[in-house]
Rosetta silent file (secondary structure, phi, psi, omega in degrees, C-alpha in Angstrom):
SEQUENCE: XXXXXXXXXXXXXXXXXXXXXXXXXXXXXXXXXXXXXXXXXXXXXXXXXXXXXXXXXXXXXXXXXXXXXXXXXXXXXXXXXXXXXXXXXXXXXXXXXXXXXXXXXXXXXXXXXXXXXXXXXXXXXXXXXXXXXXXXXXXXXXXXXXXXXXXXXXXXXXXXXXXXXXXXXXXXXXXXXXXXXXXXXXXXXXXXXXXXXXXXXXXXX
SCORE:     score description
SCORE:     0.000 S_00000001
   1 L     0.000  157.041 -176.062   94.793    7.188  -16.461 S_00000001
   2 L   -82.054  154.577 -178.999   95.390    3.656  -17.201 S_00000001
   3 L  -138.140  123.708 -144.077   92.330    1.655  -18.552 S_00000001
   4 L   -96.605  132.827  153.302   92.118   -1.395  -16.660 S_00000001
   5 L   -98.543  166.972 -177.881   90.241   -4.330  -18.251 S_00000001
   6 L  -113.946   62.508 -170.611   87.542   -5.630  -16.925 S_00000001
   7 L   -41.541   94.875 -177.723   86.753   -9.515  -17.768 S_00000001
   8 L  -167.346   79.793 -163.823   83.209   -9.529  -16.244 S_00000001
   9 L  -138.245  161.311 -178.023   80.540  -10.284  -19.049 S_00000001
  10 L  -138.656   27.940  166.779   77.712  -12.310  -18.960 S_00000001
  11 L  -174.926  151.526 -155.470   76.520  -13.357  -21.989 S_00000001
  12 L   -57.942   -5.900 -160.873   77.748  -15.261  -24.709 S_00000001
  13 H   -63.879  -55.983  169.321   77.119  -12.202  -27.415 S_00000001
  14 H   -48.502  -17.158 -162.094   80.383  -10.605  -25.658 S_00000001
  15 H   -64.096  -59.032 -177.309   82.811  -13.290  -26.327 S_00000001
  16 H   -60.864  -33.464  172.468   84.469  -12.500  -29.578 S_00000001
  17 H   -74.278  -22.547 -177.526   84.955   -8.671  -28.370 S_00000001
  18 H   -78.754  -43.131 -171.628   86.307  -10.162  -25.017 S_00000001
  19 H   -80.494  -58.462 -173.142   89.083  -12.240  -27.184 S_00000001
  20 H   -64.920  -27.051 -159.480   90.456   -8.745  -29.067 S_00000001
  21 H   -75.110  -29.768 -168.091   90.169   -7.181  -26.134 S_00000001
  22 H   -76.485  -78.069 -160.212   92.452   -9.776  -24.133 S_00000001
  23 H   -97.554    6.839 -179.842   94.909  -10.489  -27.184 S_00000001
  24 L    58.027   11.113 -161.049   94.392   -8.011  -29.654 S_00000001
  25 L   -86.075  142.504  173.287   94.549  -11.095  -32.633 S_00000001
  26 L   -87.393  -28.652  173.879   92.772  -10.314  -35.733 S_00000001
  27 L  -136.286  168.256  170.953   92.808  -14.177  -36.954 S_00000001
  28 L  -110.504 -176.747 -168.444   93.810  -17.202  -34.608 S_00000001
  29 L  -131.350  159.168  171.662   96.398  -19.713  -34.554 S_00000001
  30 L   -91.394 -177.540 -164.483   95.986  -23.080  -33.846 S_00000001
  31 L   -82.124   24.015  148.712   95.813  -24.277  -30.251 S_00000001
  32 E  -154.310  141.059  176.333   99.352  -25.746  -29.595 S_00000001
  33 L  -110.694  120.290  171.965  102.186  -23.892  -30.879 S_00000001
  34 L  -103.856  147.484 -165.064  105.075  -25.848  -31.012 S_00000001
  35 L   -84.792  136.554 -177.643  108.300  -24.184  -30.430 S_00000001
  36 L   -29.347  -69.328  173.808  111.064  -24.365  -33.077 S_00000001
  37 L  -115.244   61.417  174.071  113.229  -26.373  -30.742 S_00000001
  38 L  -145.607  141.687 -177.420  111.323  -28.096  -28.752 S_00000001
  39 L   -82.951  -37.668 -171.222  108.691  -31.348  -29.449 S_00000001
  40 L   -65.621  149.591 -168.237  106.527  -30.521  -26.777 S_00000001
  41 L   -90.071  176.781 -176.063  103.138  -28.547  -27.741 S_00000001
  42 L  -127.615   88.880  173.806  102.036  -25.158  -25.968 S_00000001
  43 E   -15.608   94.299  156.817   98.933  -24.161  -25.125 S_00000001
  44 L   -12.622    6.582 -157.071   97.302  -21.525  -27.010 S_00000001
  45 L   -32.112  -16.886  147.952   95.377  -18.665  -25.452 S_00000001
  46 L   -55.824  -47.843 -178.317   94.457  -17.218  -28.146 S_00000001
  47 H   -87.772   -0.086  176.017   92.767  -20.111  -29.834 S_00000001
  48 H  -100.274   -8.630  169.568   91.283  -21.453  -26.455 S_00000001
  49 H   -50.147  -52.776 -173.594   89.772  -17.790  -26.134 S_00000001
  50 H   -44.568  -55.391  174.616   88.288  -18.932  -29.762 S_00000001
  51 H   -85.087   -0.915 -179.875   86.794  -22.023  -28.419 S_00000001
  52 H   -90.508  -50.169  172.395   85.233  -20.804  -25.183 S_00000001
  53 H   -30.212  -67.433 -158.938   83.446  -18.270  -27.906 S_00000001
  54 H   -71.144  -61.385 -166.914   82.456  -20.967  -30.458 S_00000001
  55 H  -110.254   -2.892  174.705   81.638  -23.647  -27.989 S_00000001
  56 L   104.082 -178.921 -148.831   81.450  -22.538  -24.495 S_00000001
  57 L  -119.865  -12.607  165.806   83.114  -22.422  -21.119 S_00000001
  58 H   -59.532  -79.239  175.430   81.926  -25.946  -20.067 S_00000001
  59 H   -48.341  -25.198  175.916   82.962  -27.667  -23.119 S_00000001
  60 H   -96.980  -41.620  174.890   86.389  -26.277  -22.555 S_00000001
  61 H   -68.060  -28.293  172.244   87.038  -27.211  -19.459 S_00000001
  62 H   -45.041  -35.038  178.544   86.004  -30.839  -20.241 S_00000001
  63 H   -91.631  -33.277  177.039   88.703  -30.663  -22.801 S_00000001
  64 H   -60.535  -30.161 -149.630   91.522  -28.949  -20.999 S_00000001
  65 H   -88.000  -19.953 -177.143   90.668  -31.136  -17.831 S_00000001
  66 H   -53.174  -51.345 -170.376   90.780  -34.542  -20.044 S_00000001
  67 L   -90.657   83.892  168.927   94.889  -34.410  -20.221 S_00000001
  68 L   -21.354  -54.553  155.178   96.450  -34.111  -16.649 S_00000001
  69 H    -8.131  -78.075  158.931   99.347  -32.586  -18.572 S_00000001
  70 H   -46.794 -101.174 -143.579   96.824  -29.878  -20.674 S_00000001
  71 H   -71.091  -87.693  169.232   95.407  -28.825  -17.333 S_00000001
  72 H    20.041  -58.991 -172.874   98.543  -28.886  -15.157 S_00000001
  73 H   -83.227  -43.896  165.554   99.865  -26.291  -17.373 S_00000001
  74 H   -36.588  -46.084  174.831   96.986  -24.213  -17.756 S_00000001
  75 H   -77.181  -25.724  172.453   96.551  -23.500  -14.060 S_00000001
  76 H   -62.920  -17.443  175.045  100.090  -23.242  -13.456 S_00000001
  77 H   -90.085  -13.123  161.320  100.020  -20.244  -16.236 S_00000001
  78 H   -64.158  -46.236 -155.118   96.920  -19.016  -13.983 S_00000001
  79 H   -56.392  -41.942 -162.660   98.991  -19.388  -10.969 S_00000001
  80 L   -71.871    9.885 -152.668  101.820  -17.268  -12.595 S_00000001
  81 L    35.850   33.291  153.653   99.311  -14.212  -13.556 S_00000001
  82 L   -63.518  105.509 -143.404   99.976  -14.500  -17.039 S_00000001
  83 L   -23.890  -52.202 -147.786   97.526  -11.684  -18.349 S_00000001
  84 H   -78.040  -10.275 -176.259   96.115  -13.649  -21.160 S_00000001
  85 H   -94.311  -20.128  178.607   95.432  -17.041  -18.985 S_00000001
  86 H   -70.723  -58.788 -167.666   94.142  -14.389  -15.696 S_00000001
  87 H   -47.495  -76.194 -153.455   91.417  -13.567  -18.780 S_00000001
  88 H   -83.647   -7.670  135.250   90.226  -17.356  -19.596 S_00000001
  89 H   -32.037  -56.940  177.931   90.625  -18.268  -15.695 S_00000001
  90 H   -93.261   10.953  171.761   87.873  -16.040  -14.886 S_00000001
  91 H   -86.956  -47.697  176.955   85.932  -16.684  -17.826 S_00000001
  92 H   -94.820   14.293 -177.932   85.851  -20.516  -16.890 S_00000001
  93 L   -72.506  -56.688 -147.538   85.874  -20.295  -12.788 S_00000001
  94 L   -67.563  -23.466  179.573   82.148  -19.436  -12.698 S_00000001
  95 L  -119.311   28.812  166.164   81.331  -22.667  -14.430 S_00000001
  96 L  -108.720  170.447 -169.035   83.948  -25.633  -13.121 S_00000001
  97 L  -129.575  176.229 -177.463   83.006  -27.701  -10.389 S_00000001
  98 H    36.362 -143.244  179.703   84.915  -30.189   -8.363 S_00000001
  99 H   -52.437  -45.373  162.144   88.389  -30.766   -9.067 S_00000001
 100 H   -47.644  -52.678  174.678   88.671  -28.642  -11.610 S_00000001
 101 H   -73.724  -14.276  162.585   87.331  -25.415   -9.647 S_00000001
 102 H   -78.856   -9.797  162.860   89.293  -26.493   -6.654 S_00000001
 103 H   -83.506  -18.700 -144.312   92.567  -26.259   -8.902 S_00000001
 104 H  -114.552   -7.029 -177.957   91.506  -23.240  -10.547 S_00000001
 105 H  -107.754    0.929  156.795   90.837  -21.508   -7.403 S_00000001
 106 H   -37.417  -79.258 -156.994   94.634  -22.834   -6.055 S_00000001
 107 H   -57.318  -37.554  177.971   95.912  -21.175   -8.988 S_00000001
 108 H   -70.535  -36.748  179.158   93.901  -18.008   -8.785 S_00000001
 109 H   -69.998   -8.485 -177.906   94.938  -17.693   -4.711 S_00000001
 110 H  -107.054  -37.007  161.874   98.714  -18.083   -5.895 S_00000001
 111 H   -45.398  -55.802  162.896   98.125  -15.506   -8.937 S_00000001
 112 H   -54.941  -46.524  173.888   96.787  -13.058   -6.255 S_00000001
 113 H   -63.745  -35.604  179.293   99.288  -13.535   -3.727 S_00000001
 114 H   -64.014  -55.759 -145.832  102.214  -13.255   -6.708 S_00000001
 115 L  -145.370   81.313 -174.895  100.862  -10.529   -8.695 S_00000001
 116 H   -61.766  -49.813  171.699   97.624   -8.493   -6.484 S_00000001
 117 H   -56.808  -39.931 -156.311   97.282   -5.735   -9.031 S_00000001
 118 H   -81.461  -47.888 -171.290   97.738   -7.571  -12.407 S_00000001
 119 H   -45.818  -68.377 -164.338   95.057   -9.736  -10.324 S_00000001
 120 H   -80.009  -45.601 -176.465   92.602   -8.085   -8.758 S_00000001
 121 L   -83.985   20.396  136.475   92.283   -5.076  -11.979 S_00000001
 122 L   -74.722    0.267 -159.395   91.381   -7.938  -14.071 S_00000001
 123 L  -132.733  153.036  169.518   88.635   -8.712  -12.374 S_00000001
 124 L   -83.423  143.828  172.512   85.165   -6.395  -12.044 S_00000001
 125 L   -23.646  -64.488 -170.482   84.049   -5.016   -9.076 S_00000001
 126 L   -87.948   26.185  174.434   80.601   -6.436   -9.468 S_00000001
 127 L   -98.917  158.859 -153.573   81.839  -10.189  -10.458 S_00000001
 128 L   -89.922  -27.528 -169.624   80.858  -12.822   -8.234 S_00000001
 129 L   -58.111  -35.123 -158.486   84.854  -13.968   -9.150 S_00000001
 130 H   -81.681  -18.838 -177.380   86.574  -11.293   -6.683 S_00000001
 131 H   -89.462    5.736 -175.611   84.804  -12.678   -3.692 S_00000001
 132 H   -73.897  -79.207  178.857   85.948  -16.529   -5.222 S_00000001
 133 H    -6.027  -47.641 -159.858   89.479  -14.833   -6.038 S_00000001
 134 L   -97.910  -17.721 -154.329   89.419  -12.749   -2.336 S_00000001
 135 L   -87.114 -164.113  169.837   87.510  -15.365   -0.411 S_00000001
 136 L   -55.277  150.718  173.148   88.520  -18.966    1.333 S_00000001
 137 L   -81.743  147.749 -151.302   91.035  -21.268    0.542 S_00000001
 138 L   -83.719  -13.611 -113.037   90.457  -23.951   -1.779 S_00000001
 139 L  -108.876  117.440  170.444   93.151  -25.910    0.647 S_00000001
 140 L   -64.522  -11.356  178.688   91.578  -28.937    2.233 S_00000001
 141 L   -96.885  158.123 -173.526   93.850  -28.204    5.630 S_00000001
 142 H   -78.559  -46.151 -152.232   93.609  -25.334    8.046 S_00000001
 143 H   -51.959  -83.225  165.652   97.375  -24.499    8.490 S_00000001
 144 H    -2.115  -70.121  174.225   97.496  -24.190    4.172 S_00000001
 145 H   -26.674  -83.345  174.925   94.089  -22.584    4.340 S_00000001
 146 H   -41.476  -56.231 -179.620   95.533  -19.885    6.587 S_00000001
 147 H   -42.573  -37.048 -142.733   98.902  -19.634    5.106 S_00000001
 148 H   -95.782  -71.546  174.500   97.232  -19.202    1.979 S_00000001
 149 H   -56.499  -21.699 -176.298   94.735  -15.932    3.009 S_00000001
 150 H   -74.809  -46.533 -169.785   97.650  -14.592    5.261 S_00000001
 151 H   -70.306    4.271 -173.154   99.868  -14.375    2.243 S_00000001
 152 H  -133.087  -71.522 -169.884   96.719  -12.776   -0.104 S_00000001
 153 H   -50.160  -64.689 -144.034   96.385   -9.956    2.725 S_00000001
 154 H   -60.692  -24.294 -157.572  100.201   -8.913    3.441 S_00000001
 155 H   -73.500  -29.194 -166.163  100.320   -9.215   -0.826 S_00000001
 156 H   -68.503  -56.090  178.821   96.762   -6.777   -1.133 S_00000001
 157 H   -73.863  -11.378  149.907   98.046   -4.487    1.705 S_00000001
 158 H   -43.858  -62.174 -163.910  101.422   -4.531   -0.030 S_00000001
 159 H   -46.923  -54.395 -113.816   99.721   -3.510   -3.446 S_00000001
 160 H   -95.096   12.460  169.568   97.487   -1.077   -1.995 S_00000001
 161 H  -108.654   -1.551  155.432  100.703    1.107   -0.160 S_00000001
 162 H   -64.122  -29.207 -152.895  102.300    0.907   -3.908 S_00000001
 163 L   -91.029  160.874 -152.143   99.805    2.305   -6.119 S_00000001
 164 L  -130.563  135.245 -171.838  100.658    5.593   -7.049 S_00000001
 165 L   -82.617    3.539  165.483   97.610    8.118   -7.752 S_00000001
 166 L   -98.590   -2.313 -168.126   99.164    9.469  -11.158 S_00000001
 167 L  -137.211  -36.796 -162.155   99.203    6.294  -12.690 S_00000001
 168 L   -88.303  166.463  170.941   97.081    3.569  -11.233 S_00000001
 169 L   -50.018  112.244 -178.966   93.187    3.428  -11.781 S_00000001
 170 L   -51.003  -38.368  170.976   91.730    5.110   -9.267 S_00000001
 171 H   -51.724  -15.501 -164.860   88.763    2.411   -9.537 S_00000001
 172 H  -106.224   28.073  169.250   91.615   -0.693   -8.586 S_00000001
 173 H   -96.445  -48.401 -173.646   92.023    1.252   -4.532 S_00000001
 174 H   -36.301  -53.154 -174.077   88.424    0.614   -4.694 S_00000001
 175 H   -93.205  -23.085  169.886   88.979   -2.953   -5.839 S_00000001
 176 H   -64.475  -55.042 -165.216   91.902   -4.056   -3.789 S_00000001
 177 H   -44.845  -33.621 -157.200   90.284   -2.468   -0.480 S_00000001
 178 H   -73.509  -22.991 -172.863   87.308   -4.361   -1.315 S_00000001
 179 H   -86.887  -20.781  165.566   89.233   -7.803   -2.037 S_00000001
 180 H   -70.147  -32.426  160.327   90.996   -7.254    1.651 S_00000001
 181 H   -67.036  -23.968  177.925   87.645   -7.198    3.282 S_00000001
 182 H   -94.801    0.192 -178.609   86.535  -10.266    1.551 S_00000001
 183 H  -107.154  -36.133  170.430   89.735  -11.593    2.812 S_00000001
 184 H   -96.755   -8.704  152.586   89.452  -10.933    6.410 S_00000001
 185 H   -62.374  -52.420  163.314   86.039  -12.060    6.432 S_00000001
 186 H   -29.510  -50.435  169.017   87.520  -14.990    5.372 S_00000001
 187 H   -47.918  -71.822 -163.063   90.322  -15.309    7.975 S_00000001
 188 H   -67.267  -24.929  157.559   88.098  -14.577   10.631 S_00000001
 189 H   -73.659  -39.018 -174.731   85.653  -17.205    9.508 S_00000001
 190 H   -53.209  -49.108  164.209   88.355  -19.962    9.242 S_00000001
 191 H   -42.779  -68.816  165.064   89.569  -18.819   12.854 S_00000001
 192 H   -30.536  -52.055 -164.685   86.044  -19.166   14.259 S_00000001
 193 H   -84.169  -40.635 -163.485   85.103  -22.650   12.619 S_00000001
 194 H   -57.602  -75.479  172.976   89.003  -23.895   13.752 S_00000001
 195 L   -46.479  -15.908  174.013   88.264  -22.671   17.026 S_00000001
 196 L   -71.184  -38.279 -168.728   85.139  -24.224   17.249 S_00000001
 197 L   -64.390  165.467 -173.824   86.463  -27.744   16.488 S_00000001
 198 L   -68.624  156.060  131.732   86.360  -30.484   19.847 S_00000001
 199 L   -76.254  167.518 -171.515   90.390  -31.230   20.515 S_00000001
 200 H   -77.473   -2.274  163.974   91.340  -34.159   20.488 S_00000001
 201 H   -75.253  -45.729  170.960   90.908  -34.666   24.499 S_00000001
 202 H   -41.214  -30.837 -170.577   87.806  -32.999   24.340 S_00000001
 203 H   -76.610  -65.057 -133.195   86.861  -35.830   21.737 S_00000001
 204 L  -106.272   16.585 -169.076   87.775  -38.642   23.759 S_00000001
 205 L   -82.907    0.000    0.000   86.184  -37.380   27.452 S_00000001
């Protein structure tokens, strides 16, 4: 069987074993790599693993979030489910607030819908993240909102008539059914509260 990690730790003791486990690096690099032929810098994931370890998951998003740029690209490499940025996404969702956790949970709802497995078996059962991940949309509009959980179901009930029982974890049927239930509670809340609202005739009787 495949052995899925599981980024779901809670103390800081875990950190440095969380960065080999994600990237396998024995030393780090520093935290923009610039490409032979190109000027522009890169993000790092390795070395920003390094700093949520040395200095914490706070302190890093204050510094990724300072440079519209810096953070632009970071969630867009969330958004894309690249493995090692799916890792320090759910290591800093539990602690941004505001704008920052409403981009980061954009990026995580476009990560799910693109890539449900890569998604969802990164994340533990018992983390508070799969019901962020599986939950409502960060989308201040309904129509978005919706679009955004219909398109996180058909991808989860895609995944979950793919996985093949010689290969996949048995443990990730477990976790996609569970992130589809946390999804249609969602729906069905969004419906409800929608449905709820006055119209606008209704408003002006």
């Amino acid at each position: 069987m495949k052995q899925l990690w599981q980024p779901y730790f809670s103390v800081k003791a875990t950190r440095r074993g969380v960065i080999a486990l994600a990237f396998g690096a024995s030393c780090f690099v520093p935290l923009y790599a610039v490409a032979a032929d190109k000027k522009e810098e890169a993000l790092n994931p390795v070395l920003v693993a390094q700093s949520i370890a040395e200095r914490g998951e706070d302190a890093v998003i204050r510094s990724l979030s300072k440079d519209a740029v810096q953070w632009k690209t970071f969630t867009a490499s969330v958004a894309r489910a690249d493995q090692a940025w799916i890792n320090i996404g759910l290591l800093l969702l539990p602690h941004a607030k505001g704008r920052q956790r409403r981009d980061l949970r954009l990026a995580f709802e476009e990560a799910l819908a693109g890539s449900p497995k890569r998604t969802v078996a990164s994340i533990s059962s018992i983390s508070p993240n799969l019901s962020v991940v599986c939950g409502p949309s960060a989308h201040e509009t309904y129509d978005l909102s919706e679009n955004s959980i219909d398109q996180r179901i058909s991808a989860i009930g895609s995944a979950l008539l793919m996985l093949d029982p010689k290969t996949d974890d048995p443990r990730l049927w477990d976790r996609l059914s569970k992130c589809g239930d946390f999804l249609d509670a969602a729906d069905q809340k969004l419906r409800d509260r929608h449905q709820a609202k006055p119209t606008t005739v209704e408003k002006s009787r």
